[in-house]
Structures are given as C-alpha cells and as structure tokens.
Backbone as JSON, one array per atom type, in Angstrom:
{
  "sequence": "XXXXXXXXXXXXXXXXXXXXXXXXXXXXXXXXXXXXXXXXXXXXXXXXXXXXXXXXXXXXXXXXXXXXXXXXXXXXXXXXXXXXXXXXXXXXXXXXXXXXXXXXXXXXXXXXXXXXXXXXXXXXXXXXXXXXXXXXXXXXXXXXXXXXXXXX",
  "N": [[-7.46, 171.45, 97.33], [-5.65, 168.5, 97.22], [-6.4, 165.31, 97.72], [-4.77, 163.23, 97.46], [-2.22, 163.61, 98.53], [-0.28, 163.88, 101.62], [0.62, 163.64, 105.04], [3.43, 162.31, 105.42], [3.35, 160.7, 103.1], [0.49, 159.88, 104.2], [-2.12, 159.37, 102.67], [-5.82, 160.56, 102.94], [-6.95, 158.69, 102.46], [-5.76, 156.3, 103.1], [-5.27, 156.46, 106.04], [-8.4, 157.02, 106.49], [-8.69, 154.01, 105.76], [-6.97, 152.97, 107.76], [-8.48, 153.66, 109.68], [-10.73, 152.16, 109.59], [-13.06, 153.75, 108.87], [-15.56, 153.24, 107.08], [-17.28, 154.37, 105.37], [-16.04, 156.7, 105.0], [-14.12, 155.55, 103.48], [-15.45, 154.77, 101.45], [-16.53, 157.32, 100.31], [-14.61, 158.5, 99.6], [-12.97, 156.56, 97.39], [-14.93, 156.15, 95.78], [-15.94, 156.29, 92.29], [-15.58, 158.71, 89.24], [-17.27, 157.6, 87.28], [-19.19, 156.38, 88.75], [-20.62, 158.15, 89.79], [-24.19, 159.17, 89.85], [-26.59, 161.54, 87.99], [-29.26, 163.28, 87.54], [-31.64, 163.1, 85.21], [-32.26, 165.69, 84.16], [-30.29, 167.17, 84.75], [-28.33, 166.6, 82.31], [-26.54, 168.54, 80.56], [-24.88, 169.41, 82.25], [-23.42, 167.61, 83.21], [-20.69, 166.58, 82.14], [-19.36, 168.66, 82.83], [-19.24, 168.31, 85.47], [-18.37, 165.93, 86.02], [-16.11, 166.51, 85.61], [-14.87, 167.85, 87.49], [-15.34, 166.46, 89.75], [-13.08, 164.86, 89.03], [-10.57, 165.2, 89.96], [-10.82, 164.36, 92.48], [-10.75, 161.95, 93.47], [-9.72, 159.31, 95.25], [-6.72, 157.49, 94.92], [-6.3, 154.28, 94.9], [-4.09, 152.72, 95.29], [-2.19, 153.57, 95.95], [1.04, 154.2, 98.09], [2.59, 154.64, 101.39], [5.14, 156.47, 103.14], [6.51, 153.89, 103.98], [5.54, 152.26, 101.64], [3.37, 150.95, 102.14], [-0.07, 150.13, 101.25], [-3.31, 151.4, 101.24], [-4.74, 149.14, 100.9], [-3.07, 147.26, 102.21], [-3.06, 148.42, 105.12], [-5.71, 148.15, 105.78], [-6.21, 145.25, 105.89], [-4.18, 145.0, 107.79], [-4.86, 145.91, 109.83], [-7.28, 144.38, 109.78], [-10.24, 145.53, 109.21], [-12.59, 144.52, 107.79], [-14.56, 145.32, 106.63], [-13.9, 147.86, 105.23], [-11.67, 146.11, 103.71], [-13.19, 144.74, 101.94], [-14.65, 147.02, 100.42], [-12.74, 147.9, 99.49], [-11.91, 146.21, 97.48], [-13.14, 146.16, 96.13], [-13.22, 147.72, 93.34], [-11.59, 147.08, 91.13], [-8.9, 148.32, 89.64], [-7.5, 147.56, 92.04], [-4.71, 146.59, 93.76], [-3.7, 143.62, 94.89], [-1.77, 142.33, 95.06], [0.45, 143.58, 95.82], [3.74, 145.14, 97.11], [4.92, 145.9, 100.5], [7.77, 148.08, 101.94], [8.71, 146.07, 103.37], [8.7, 143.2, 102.0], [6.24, 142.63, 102.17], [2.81, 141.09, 101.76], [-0.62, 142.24, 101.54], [-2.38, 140.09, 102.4], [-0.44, 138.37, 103.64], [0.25, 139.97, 106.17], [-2.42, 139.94, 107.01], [-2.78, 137.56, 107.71], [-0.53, 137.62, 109.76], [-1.36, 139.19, 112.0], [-3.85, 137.65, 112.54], [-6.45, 137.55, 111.47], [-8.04, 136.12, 110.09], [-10.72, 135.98, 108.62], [-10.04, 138.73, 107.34], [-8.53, 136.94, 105.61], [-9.54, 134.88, 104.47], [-11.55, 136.56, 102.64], [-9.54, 137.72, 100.94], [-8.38, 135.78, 99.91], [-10.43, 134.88, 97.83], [-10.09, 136.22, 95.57], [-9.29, 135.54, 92.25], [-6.27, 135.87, 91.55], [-4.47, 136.51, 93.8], [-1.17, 135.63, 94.61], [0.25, 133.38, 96.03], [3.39, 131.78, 97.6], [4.24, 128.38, 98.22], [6.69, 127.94, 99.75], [7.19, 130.36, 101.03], [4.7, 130.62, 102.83], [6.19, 128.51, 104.74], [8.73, 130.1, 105.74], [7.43, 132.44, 106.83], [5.78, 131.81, 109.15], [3.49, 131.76, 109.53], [0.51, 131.87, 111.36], [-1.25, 128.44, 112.14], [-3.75, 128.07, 111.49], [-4.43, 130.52, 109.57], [-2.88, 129.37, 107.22], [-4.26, 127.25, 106.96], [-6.73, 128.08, 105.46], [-5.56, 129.2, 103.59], [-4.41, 127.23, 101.67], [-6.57, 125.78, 101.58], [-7.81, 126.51, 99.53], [-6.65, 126.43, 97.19], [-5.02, 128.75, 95.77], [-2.44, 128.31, 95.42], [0.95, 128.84, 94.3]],
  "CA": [[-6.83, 170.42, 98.15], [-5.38, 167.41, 96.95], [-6.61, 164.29, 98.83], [-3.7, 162.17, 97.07], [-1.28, 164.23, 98.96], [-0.5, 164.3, 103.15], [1.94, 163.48, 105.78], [4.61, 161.39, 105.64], [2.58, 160.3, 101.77], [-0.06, 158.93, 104.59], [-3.46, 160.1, 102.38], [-6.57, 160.63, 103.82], [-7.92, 157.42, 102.14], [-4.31, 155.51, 103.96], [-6.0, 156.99, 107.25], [-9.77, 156.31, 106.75], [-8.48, 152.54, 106.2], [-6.15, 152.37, 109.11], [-9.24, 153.7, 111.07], [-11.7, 151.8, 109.47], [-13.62, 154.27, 108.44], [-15.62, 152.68, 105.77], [-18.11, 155.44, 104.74], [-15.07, 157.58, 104.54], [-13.2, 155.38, 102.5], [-16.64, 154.9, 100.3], [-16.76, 158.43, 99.3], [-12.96, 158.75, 98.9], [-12.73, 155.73, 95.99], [-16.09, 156.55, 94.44], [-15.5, 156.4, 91.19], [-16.2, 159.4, 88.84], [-18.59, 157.21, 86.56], [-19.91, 155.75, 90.12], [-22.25, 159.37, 90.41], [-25.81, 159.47, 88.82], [-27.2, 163.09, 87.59], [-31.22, 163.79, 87.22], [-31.8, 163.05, 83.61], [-32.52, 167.29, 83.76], [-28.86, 167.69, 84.43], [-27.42, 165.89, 81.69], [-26.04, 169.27, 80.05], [-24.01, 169.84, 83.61], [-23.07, 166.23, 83.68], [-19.5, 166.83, 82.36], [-18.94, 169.65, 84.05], [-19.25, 167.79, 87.48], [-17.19, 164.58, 86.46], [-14.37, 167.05, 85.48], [-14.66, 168.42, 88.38], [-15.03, 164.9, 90.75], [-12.03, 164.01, 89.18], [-9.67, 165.36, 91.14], [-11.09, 164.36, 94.11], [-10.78, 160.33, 93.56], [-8.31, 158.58, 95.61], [-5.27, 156.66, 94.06], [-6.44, 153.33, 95.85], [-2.75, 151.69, 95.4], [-0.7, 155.15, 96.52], [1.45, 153.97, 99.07], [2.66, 155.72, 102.15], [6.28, 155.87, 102.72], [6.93, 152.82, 104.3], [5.66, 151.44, 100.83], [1.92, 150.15, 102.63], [-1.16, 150.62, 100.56], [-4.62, 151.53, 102.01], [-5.45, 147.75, 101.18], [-2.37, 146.96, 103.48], [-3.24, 149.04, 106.16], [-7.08, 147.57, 106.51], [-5.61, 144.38, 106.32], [-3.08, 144.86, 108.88], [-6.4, 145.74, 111.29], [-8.22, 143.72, 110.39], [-11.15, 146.0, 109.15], [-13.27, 143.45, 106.91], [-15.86, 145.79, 105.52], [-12.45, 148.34, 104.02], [-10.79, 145.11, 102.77], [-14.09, 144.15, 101.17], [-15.05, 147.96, 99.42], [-11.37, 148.27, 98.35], [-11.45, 144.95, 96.7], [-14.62, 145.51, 94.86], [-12.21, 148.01, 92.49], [-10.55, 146.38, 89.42], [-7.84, 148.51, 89.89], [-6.67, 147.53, 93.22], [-3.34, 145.67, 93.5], [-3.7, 142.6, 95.81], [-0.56, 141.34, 95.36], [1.53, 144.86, 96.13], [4.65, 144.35, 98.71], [5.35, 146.92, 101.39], [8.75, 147.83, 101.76], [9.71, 144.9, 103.72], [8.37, 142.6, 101.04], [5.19, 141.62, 103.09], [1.93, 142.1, 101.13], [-1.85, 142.44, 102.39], [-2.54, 138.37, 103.31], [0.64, 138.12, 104.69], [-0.68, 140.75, 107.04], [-3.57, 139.91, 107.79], [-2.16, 136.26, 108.63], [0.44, 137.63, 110.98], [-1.87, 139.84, 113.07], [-4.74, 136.74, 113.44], [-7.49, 138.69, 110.79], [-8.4, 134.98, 109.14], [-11.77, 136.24, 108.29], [-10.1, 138.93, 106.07], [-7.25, 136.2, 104.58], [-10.57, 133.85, 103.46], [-11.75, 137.57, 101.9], [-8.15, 137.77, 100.12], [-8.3, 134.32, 99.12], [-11.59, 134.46, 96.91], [-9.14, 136.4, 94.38], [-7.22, 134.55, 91.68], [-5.09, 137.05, 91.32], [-3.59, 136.3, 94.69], [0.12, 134.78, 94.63], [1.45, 132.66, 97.4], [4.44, 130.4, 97.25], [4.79, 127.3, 99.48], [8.13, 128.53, 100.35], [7.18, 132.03, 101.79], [4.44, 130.23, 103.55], [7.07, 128.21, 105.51], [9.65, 131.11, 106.02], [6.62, 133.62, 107.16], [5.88, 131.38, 110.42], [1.85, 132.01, 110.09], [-0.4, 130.66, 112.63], [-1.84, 127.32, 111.31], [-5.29, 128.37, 111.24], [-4.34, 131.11, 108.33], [-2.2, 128.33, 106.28], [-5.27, 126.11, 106.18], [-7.1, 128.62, 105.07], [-5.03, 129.28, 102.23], [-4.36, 125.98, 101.27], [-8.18, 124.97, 101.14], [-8.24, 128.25, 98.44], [-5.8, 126.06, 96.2], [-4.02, 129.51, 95.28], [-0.48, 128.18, 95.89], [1.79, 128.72, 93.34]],
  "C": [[-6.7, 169.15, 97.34], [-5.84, 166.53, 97.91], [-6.09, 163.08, 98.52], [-2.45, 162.49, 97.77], [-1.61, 164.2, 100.59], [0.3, 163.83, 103.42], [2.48, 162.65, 105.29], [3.62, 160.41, 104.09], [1.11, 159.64, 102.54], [-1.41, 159.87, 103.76], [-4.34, 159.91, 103.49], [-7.35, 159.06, 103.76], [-7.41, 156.34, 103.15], [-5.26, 155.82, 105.31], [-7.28, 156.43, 107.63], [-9.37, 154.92, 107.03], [-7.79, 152.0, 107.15], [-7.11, 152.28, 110.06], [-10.24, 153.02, 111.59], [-13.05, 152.29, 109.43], [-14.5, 154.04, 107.16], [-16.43, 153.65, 105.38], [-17.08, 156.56, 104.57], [-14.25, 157.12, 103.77], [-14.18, 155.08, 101.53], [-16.45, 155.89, 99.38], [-14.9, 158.88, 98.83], [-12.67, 158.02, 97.51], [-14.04, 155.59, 95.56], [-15.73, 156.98, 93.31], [-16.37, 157.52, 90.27], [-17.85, 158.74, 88.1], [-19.57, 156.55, 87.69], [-21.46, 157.15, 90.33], [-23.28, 159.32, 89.5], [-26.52, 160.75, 89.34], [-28.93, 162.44, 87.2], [-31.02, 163.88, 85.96], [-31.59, 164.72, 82.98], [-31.11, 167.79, 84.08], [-27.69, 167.18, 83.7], [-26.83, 167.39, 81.04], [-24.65, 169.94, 80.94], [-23.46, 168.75, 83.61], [-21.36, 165.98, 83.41], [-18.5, 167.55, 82.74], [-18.7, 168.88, 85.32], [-18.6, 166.74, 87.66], [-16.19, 165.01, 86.7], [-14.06, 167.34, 86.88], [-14.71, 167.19, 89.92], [-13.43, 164.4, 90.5], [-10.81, 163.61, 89.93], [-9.42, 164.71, 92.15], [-11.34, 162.55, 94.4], [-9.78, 159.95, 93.96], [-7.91, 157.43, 95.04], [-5.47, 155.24, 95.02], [-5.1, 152.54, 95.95], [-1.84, 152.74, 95.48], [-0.5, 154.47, 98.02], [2.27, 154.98, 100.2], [4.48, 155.81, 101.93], [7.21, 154.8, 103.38], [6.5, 151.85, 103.25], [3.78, 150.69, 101.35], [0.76, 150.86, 101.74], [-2.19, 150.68, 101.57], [-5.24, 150.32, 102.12], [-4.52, 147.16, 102.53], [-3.08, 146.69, 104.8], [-4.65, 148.46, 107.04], [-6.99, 146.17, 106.72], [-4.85, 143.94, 107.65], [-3.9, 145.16, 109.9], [-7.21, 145.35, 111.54], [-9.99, 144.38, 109.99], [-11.7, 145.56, 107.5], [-14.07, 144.21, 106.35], [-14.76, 147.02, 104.68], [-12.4, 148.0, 103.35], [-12.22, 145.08, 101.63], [-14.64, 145.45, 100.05], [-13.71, 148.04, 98.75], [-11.53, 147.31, 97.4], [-12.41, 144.99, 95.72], [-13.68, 147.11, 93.29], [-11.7, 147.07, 91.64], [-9.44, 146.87, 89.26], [-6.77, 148.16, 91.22], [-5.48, 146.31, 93.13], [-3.24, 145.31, 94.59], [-2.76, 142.37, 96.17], [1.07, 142.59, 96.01], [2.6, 144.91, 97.37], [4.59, 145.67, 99.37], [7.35, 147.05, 101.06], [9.83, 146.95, 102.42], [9.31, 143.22, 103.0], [6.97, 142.1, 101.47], [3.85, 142.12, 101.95], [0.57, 141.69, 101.98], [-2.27, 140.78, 103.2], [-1.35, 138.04, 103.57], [0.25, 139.25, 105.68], [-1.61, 140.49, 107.82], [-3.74, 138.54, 108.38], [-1.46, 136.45, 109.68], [0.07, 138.54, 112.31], [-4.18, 138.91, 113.61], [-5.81, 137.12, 112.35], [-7.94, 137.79, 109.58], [-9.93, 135.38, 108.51], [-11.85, 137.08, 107.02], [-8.95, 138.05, 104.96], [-8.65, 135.65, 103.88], [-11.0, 135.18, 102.66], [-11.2, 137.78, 100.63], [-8.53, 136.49, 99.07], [-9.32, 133.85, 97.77], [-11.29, 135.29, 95.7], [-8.44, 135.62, 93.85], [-6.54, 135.14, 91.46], [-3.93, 136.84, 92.9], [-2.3, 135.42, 94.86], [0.69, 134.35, 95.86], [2.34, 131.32, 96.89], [4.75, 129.48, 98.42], [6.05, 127.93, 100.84], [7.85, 129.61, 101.72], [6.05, 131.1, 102.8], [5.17, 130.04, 104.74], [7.95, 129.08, 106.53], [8.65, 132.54, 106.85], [6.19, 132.77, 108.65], [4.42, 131.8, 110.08], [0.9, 131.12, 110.23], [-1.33, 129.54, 111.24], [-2.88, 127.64, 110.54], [-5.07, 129.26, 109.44], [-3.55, 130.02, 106.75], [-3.53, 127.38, 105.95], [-6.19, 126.8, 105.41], [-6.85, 129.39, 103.56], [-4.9, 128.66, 101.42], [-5.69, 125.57, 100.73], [-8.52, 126.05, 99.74], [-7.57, 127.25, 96.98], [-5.83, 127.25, 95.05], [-3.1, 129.85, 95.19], [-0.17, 128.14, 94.51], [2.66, 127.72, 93.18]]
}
C-alpha cells in the first residue's frame, strides 16, 4: 500500500490533518532517521529504514484542489497538526492552494488566530500589505500579523 496515494489525491496524512488526528499524523511524517534500534539490532538497522521508507508521508503532496495537509489543519484550526507539521524542515509554509490562498490566509479567514500567531513565529512566512487589504481578514488576525513584523 502506498500511503502517498488515495481519493481524489486526498492521502491518509491530508485526512488525519483535516480530522485532527495528531497521533495519526505523528506516525505518518515520522521520519525514517526519526526510529531508534536496540544497539543489538544494529546489523538489521538498514534493513528496516529501507523498508520504513516507503511508508513516510510526502508532507507538501497536495490534494486536488491544490491544499496541503498543512492547509487543511489550518483551515480547522487543529493547533497541535499545525504545530507537528511545522516542526519538519521540509514543510512548505508559504504553498498556495489552487485559488491562491495559502495556510495563514486560512487560518485568518476561518477565526484560528491562535494557529496564525503559530504561522507567524516562521520567517519564512510571506505576506504583502496589499493581499492583507484585498483578503478582508478579521482585525484581530491583521494585528496579529503585523505585531510579527513579517510584512513584506
């Protein structure tokens, strides 16, 4: 079984994070070098990564409306998700959907200020004055961004 592969591209990882499943999206983006072997099975030890490898979800595979699994926990609001996805180095903060919206625009336009200040403690995060304006989001999330001074 692939667990990069499922409906409509929605993975299982896309799923756990819509559901907020965080011990299911734990063991989904566990990273191969993330497992520790008994010193007495270091001779098995690359045997069992090869074989983990497979089984690591693509944390920035989007569905096909273009939404990532960071999206998706964003867009509900499920703060302990946002917070294991983010602890990745690979994850892509700034990634649009396919109506250009990306995860803190999200999580501004459904009220979920708890995970925008989350977002915000990335510098990697890009906002432009502009889009601010044109995105209509509630005050509360704008000050919250603003006090981050990560405006472009």
């Amino acid at each position: 079984m692939d667990i990069n592969k499922g409906w409509k591209e929605r993975t299982p990882l896309f799923v756990a994070c819509e559901k907020g499943l965080l011990d299911v999206v734990n063991a989904l983006i566990a990273r191969r070098d993330a497992f520790q072997f008994h010193q007495k099975e270091a001779p098995n030890i690359e045997k069992k990564l090869n074989w983990l490898l497979p089984y690591t979800a693509r944390v920035n595979q989007p569905d096909s409306s273009g939404s990532t699994p960071l999206y998706i926990a964003c867009s509900r609001g499920h703060l302990g998700v946002v917070k294991s996805l983010l602890k990745r180095k690979d994850i892509q903060v700034n990634r649009v959907n396919n109506l250009g919206h990306t995860p803190v625009y999200t999580a501004c336009q459904n009220g979920h200020f708890d995970v925008v200040a989350v977002l915000m403690e990335r510098k990697e995060i890009q906002l432009y004055p502009h889009c601010l304006l044109r995105a209509k989001m509630p005050f509360r999330c704008c000050q919250c961004i603003v006090g981050t001074g990560n405006l472009m």
